[in-house]
N, C-alpha and C positions, 0 to 999 in steps of 0.2 A: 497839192490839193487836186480837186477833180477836173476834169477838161471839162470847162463852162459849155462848149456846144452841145458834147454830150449829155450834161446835165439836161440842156434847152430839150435836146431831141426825145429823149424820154419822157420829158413830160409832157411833149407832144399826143403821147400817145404811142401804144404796143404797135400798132401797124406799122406805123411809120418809123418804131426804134427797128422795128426786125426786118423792114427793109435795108435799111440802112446800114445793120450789121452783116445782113447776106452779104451785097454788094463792097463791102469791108472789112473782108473776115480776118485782115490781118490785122488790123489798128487794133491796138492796146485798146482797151477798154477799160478806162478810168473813170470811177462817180467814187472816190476818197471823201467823206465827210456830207456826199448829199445829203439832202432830205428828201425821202421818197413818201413819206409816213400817209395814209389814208389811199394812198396812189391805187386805180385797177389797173396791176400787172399780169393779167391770167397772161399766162402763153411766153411770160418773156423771155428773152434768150439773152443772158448775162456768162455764159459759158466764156473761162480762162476772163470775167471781168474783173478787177481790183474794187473790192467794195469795202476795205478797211474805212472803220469807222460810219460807214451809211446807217440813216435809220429809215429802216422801214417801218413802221409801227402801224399796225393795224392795216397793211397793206394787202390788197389782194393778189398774191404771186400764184393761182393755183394753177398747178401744171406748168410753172417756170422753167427753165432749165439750166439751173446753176451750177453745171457740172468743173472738174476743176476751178474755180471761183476762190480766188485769191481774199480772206473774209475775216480781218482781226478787228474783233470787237464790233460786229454789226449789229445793230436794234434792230429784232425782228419780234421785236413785242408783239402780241396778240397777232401775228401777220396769218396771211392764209396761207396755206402752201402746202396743201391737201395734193399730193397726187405728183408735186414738183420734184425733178430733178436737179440734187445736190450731190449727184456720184463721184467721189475724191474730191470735192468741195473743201478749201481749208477753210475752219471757220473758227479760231482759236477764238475762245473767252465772248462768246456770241452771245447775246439775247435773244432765248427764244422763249421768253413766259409767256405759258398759255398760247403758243403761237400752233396753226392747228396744220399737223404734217400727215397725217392720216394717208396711208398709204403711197405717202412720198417715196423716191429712190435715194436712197441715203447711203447706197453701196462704197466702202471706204472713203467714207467721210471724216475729216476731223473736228472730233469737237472736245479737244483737249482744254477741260475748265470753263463747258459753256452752260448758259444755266438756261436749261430747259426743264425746268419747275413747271407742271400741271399744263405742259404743252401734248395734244391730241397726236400721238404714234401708232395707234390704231392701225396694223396692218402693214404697217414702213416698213420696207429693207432697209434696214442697219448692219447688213453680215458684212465683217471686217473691218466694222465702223471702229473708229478710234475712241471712244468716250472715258480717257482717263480726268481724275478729278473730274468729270460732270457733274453739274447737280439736275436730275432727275426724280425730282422727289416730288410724289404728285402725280407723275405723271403717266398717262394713261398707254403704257405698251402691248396692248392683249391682241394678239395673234400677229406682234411684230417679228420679224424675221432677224435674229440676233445671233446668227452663228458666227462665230471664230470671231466677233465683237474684244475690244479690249475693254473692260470694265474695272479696271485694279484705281481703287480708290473712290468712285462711283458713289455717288449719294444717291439712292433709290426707294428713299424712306417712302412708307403707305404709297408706293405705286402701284399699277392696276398691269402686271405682267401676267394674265390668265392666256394660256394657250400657248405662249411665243414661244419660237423656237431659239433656244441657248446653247444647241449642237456644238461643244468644242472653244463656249466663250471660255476669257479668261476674267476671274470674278477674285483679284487679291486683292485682301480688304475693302471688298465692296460692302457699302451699308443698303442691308434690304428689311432693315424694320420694319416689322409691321406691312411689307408690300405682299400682296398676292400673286401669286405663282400657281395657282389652281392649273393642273394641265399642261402645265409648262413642257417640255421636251429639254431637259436636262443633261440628254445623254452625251456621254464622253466632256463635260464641261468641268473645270477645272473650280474650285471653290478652295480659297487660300486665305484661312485668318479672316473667311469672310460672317458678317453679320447677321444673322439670323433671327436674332429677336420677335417673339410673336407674327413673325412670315406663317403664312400658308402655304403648303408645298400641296397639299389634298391633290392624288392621282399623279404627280410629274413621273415623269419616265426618267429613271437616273441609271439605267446602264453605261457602263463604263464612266460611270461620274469618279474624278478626285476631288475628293473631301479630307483638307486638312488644316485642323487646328480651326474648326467651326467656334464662332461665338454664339452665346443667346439659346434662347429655348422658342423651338419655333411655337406658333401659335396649335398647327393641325400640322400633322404630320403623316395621314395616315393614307393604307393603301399609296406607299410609292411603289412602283413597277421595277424591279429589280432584271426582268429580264429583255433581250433583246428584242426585236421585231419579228414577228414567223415562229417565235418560241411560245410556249406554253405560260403564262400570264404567272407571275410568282409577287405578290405583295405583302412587303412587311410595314411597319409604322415608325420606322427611326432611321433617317438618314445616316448616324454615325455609327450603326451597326447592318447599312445595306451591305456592304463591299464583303463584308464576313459575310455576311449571310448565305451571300452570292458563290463563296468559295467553296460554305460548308458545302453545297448544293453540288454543285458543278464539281470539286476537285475531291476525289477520293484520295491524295494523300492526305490535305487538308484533313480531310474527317480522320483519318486514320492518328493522324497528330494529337485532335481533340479527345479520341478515345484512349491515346496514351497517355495523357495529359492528367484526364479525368477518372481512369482505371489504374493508372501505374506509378504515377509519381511520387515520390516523397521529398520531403522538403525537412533539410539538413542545417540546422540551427548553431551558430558557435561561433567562439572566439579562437581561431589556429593559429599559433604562434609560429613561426618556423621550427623550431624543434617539437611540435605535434602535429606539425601538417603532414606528415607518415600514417598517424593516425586517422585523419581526415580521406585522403586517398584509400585507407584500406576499407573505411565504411564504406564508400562511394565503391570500390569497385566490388564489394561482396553485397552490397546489395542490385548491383547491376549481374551479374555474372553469375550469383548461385540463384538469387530470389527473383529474377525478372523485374526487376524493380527499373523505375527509371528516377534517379537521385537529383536533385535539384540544390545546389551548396547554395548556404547564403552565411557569407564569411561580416563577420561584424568587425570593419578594419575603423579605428576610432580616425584615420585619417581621412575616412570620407565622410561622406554627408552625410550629419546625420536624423535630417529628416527623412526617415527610408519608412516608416510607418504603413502608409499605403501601399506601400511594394510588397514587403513581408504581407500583410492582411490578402492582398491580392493571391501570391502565391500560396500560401494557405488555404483559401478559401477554394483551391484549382487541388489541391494537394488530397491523396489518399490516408495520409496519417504525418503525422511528424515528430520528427527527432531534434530538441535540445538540448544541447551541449553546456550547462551551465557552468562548466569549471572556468575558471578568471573570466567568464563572461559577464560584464557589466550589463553592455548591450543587451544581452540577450535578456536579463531582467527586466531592462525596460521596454522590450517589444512583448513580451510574454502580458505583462502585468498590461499592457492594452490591447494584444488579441485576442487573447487568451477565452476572456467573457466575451469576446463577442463575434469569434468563428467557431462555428460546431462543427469543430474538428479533433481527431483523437491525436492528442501530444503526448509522445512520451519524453522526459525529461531525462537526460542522466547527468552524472559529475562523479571526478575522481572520488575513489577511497579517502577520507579524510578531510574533504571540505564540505561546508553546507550550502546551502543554498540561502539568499537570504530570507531577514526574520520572518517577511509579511507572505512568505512563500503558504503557506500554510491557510492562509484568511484566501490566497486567490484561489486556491484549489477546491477554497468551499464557493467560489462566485463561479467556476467555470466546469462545465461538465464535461470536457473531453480534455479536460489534465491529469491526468495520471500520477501515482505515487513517483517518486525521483530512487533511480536505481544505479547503485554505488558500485562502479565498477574498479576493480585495480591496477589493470593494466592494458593494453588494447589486443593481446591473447587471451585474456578471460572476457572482452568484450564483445568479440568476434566467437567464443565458443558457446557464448547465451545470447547470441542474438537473434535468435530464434525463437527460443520458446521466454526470452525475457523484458524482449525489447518489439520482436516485430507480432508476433502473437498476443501480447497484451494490446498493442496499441489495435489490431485487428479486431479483435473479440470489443472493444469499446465505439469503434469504427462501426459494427453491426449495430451497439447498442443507441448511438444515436443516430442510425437511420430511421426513417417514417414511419411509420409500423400501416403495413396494408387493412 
């Protein structure tokens, strides 16, 4: 427990403890389980003190200096400590509700699972703070200083983060429900599986921001700054498509991809068995090599997954025209029969000599406008000698016909 004189001499009064610690700067400094709760500590000098367990509650610390500060599980309820130094402070599972730290020095502090619920940050350095599991929610961070902060787990629901700097935090699985971020400085900050829910992002600067595997639909999202500082101001409205944006802009192979992507692809539909995968190769490479085409295979192996629906609709919907393979395609029946209506895109269909297609083939082709009659090839020589004026030329001419009309 705590050294009872010590206890005595603080509550004597700040003059007389920060005497007393000058002149005794090497004694440990033990108050384990005090009560300091209402006490005026402006000014105190608790640096390397062991304060596990102390409550402060409602105390006035402001301008403290609780630097290194040895601090598991301290009550620092409603405490003041506006402008106080807690730099590398450990303060594991602390109490700070509502406790007001407004422009504290909070420089690698640990506050691993402390709940600082609707306690006043206002302007605090927190860069390199440790805040895993914290709960922060409530609570008031706007123009706090949060760079290379650890935040992975973070409760930060409806807080008040306008302005703060988040340079290079790490933000996995942080929850920011509903918290405002208006102005934030985002940039190069890591966001991992983190929550986003009805947030407000309105103006953050997120160059070089990683964004992955975002939750939630933020609340405002618009005008983020995509570009760096001293560059020319570039705002889009969707954090999950800033970092494309950024590339289309900035990297001309990028764009060059996108125009391939978008002018040249074809997307190659089937089932290839090993004894037709000859055939598969020979489309692919005559439509790479004679037509400039850029071929995109999508093999329907019934050994994989086969929720694939949004993959095919994807690549289609990127795709110049497309080619389906319905011989022993099962698969291919059943992605056709749900893209089919609902990408406007020209498919041409084909299948061996002597099989059909199945029954209900006929009712999709009156739901969908860029399906094309199915065309009966015998061999992959006479498929390759009409695929020009049989296979790439119809689905072409249908390609035109459902574009926009000027």
């Amino acid at each position: 427990m705590a050294d009872e004189n010590q206890v005595k001499l603080i509550k004597e009064g700040v003059d007389v403890w920060n005497n007393w610690r000058e002149a005794n700067s090497a004694v440990q400094v033990d108050l384990r389980g005090a009560d300091l709760s209402e006490r005026i500590l402006k000014g105190v000098k608790l640096r390397r003190a062991d304060l596990r367990d102390v409550k402060l509650i409602e105390a006035d610390l402001s301008g403290a200096d609780l630097g290194y500060t040895n601090g598991n599980r301290v009550n620092f309820n409603r405490a003041k400590l506006s402008g106080a130094k807690l730099f590398g402070a450990r303060l594991h599972r602390s109490n700070f509700y509502e406790a007001d730290l407004h422009e504290a020095n909070i420089y690698r502090a640990d506050f691993y699972k402390a709940d600082l619920r609707r306690a006043n940050l206002s302007g605090a350095v927190l860069n390199r703070a440790w805040l895993v599991e914290a709960d922060l929610s409530g609570a008031n961070l706007s123009y706090a200083d949060l760079r290379e902060a650890d935040l992975t787990k973070a409760k930060l629901c409806g807080s008040d983060i306008r302005e703060a700097k988040l340079n290079n935090a790490y933000c996995n699985s942080t929850d920011l429900t509903k918290a405002n971020l208006s102005g934030a400085d985002l940039q190069s900050t890591i966001l991992l599986e983190t929550n986003l829910e009805q947030a407000t992002l309105t103006g953050c600067k997120i160059y070089g921001l990683s964004a992955w595997g975002l939750k939630g639909t933020p609340n405002d999202q618009s005008n983020l700054i995509i570009t760096p500082e001293k560059e020319a101001i570039i705002t889009v409205d969707n954090i999950k498509v800033a970092q494309f944006i950024y590339l289309i802009v900035n990297n001309p192979d990028i764009r060059d991809v996108i125009d391939t992507i978008t002018s040249k692809a074809v997307l190659i539909l089937g089932r290839f068995t090993d004894q037709r995968k000859v055939m598969l190769d020979a489309i692919r490479e005559e439509l790479r090599n004679k037509y400039n085409f850029t071929p995109i295979v999508f093999d329907f192996d019934p050994a994989s997954n086969q929720d694939i629906t949004d993959t095919v609709t994807l690549l289609a919907r990127m795709a110049r025209f497309v080619i389906a393979d319905l011989t022993d395609a099962t698969g291919v029946q059943q992605e056709l029969t749900l893209i089919a209506p609902e990408v406007l895109v020209a498919i041409r269909p084909i299948i061996l000599k002597g099989q059909q297609p199945w029954s209900m083939f006929n009712d999709l082709r009156r739901r969908s406008r860029g399906l094309l009659p199915v065309y009966e090839y015998t061999d992959l020589d006479d498929l390759l000698q009409v695929l020009q004026n049989q296979i790439i030329a119809p689905a072409e001419a249908k390609r035109l016909e459902l574009m926009p009309q000027a």
